[in-house]
ZAMARGU-4260 file (C-alpha; in steps of 0.2 Angstrom, whole numbers, plus 5000, padded with zeros to 4 digits):
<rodrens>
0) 4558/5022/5480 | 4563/5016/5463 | 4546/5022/5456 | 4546/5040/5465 | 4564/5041/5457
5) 4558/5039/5438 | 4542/5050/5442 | 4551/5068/5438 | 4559/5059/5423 | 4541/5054/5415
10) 4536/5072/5419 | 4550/5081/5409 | 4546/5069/5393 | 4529/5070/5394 | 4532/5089/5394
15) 4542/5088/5379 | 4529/5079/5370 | 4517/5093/5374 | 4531/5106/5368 | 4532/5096/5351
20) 4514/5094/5348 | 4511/5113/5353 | 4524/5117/5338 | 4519/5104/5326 | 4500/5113/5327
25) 4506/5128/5327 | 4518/5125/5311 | 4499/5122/5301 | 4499/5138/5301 | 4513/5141/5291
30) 4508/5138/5274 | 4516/5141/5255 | 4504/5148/5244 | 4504/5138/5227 | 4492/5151/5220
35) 4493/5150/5199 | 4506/5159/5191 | 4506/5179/5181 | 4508/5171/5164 | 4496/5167/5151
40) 4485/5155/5153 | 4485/5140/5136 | 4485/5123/5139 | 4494/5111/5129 | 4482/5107/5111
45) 4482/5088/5109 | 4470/5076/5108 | 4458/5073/5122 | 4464/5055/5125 | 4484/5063/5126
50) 4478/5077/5138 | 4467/5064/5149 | 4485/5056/5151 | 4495/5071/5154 | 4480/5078/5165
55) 4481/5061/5178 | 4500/5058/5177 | 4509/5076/5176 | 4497/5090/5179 | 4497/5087/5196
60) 4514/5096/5198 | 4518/5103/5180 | 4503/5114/5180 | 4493/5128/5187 | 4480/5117/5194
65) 4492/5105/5207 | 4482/5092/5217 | 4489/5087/5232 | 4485/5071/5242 | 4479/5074/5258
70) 4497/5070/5268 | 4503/5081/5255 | 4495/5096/5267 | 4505/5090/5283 | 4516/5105/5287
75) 4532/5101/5285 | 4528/5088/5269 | 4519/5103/5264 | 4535/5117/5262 | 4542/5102/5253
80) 4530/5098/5242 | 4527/5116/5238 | 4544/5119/5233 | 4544/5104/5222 | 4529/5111/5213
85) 4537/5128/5211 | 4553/5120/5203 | 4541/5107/5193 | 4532/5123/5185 | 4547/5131/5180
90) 4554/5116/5171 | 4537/5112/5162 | 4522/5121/5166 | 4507/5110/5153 | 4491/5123/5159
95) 4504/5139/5150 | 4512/5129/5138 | 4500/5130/5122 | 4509/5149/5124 | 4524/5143/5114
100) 4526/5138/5095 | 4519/5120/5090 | 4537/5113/5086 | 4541/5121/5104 | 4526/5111/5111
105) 4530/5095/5103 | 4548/5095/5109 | 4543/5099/5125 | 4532/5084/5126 | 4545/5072/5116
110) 4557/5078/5132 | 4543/5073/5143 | 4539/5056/5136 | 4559/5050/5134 | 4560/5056/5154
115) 4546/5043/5157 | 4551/5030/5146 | 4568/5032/5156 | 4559/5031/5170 | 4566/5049/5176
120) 4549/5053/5178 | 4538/5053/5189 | 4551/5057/5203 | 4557/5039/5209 | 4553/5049/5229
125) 4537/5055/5222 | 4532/5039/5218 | 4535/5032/5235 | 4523/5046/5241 | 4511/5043/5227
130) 4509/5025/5225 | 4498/5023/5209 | 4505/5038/5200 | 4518/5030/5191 | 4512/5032/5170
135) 4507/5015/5163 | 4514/5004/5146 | 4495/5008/5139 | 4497/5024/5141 | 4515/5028/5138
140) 4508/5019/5122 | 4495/5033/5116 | 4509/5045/5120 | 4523/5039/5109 | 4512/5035/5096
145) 4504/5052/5096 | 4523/5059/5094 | 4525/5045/5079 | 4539/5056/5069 | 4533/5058/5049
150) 4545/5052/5037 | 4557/5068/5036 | 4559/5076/5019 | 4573/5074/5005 | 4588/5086/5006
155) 4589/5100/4992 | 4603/5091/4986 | 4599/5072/4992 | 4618/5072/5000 | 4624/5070/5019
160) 4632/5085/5026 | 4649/5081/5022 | 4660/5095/5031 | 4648/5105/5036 | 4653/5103/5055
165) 4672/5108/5052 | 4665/5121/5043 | 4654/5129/5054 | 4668/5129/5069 | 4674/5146/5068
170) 4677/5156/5081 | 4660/5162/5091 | 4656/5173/5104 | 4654/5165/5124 | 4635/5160/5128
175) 4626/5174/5139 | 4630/5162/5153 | 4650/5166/5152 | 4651/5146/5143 | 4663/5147/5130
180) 4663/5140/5114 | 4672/5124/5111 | 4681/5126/5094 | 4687/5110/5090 | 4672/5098/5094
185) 4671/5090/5077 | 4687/5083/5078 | 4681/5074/5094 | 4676/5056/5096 | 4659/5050/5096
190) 4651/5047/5112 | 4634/5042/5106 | 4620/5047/5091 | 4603/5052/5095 | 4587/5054/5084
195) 4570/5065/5087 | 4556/5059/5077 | 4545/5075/5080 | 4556/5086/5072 | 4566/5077/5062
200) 4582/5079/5068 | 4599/5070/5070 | 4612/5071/5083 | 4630/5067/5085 | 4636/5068/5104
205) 4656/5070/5102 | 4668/5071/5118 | 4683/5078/5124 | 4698/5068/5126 | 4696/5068/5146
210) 4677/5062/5144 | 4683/5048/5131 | 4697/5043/5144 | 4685/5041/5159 | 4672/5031/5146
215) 4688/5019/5143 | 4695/5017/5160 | 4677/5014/5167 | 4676/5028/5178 | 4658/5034/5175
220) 4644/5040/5179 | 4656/5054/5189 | 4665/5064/5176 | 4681/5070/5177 | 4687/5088/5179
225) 4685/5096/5161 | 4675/5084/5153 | 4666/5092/5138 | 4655/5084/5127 | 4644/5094/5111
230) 4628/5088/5104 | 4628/5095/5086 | 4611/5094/5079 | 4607/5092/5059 | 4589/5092/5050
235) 4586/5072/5047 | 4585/5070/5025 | 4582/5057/5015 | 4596/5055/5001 | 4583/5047/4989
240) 4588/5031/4991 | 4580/5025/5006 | 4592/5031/5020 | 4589/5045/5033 | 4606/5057/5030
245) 4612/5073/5042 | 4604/5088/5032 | 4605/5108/5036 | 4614/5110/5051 | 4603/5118/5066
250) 4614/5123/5082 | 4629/5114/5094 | 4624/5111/5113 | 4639/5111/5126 | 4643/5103/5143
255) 4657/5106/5149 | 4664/5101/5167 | 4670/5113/5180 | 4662/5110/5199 | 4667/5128/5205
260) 4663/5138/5190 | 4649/5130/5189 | 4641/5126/5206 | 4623/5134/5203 | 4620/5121/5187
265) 4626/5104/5196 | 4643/5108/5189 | 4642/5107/5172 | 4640/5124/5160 | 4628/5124/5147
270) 4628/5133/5131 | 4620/5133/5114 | 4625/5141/5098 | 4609/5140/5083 | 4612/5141/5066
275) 4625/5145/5054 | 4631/5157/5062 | 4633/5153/5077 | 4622/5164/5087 | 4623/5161/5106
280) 4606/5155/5115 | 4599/5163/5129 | 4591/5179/5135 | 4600/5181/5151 | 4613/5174/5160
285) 4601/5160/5170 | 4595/5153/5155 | 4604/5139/5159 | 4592/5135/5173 | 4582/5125/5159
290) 4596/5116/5155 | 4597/5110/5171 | 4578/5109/5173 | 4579/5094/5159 | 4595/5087/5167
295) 4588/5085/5185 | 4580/5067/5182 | 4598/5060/5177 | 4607/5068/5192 | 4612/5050/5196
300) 4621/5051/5180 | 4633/5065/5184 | 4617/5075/5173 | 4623/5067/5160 | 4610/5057/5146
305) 4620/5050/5131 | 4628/5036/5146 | 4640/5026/5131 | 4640/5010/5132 | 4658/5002/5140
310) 4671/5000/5127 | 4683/4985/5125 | 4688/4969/5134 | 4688/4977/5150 | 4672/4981/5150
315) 4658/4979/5167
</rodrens>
């Protein structure tokens, strides 16, 4: 009797298991198209040992030509992966990006190297996926040493740019993104200084006081409300005497902290003004997208890069 009791039990699982596999063939058929983008067409120009690199490790989502491994075609990994491709190209798309000026393409791939050296990149989930993929210390190698930065020219007048920043804080315009500009953000504290070799630059990270007060009280990597920090960026120089100085002031970057405002960018809102004057950056008002393209490996971080290192006795 027992057995004749769990008989129309067995029949409705085994039923179900039908149902599922009947779905899970028909959801094959579903399948995103990854087909090459409308744009132009130029690859990256670097030597053939850089490009044999970037072709192994990175073209298989940041290009036109995407190889996917063979689980990689199992609807629903497939919608997932396609997605993840889709975003991959917007952020950095190698197979179009020869289309843009050579100090764009070198700064593009500086961005891309300091994301591997991080180990931002490749995707920590990818890599699960992809065991294998992950870019090696040989070749991370051949890449910096292919961005080797030159020794940076010597200032018109040999001096550092004392002032320059307090001077070039008047008032400007909002970003195309509605970002404001931060008038003040020379007179905040430093957060951190960065260098680019490949275009010889400097940068000074400064924050707001709520920023500074959550670096001091240890309550990182999740930004307060209304923390703000600006990357001011100067033309590296040498003064003559040996010592790599801030030169000709190029542009100020903002983040700045709101999680309403700014919901569509992780939020933070993000705005650059270039040049002497000021001019705001961007050509619409999701330009900031790319912002958030180049901040996506660092989401652990609260988006943030420049982490500063803890402060005073308290420190952990």
């Amino acid at each position: 009797m027992a057995d004749s009791r769990r008989i129309p039990g067995q029949r409705t699982l085994g039923w179900v298991a039908l149902g599922l596999v009947a779905v899970g063939v028909a959801m094959q058929a579903v399948r995103p198209s990854l087909g090459k983008p409308e744009g132009p067409q130029v690859e990256v120009a670097v030597p053939a040992q850089v490009r044999e690199i970037l072709v192994r490790r990175c073209y298989a989502c940041h290009s036109d030509e995407p190889r996917l491994s063979w689980w990689d075609h199992i609807v629903p990994v497939e919608w997932v992966v396609s997605s993840d491709v889709q975003r991959a190209r917007a952020v950095l798309n190698f197979s179009e990006l020869g289309t843009k000026p050579v100090a764009a393409q070198q700064a593009e791939l500086y961005e891309s190297v300091n994301q591997i050296a991080l180990g931002a990149m490749p995707l920590p989930l990818y890599l699960k996926g992809h065991p294998g993929s992950e870019v090696t210390a040989e070749e991370l190698a051949v890449l910096k040493k292919y961005l080797d930065p030159f020794k940076p020219g010597v200032g018109p007048s040999g001096a550092a740019a004392d002032g320059v920043v307090k001077h070039l804080t008047a008032a400007a315009g909002p970003s195309p993104n509605g970002v404001p500009f931060l008038p003040g953000y020379a007179d905040w504290k430093v957060v951190s200084t960065t260098d680019r070799g490949d275009n010889h630059t400097l940068r000074i990270i400064t924050g707001n006081d709520l920023a500074m007060s959550a670096i001091e009280k240890h309550q990182l990597p999740s930004w307060p409300e209304g923390s703000a920090f600006a990357k001011i960026t100067f033309q590296a120089a040498d003064d003559g005497h040996g010592h790599i100085v801030p030169g000709k002031f190029v542009q100020v970057e903002f983040m700045e902290k709101h999680r309403v405002q700014y919901a569509g960018t992780g939020g933070w809102g993000y705005a650059r003004f270039k040049g002497p004057e000021l001019k705001p950056y961007g050509t619409g008002p999701h330009f900031d997208n790319e912002c958030l393209g180049c901040h996506e490996p660092v989401r652990g971080n609260d988006y943030v890069y420049s982490m500063p290192l803890p402060r005073g006795g308290g420190a952990r």
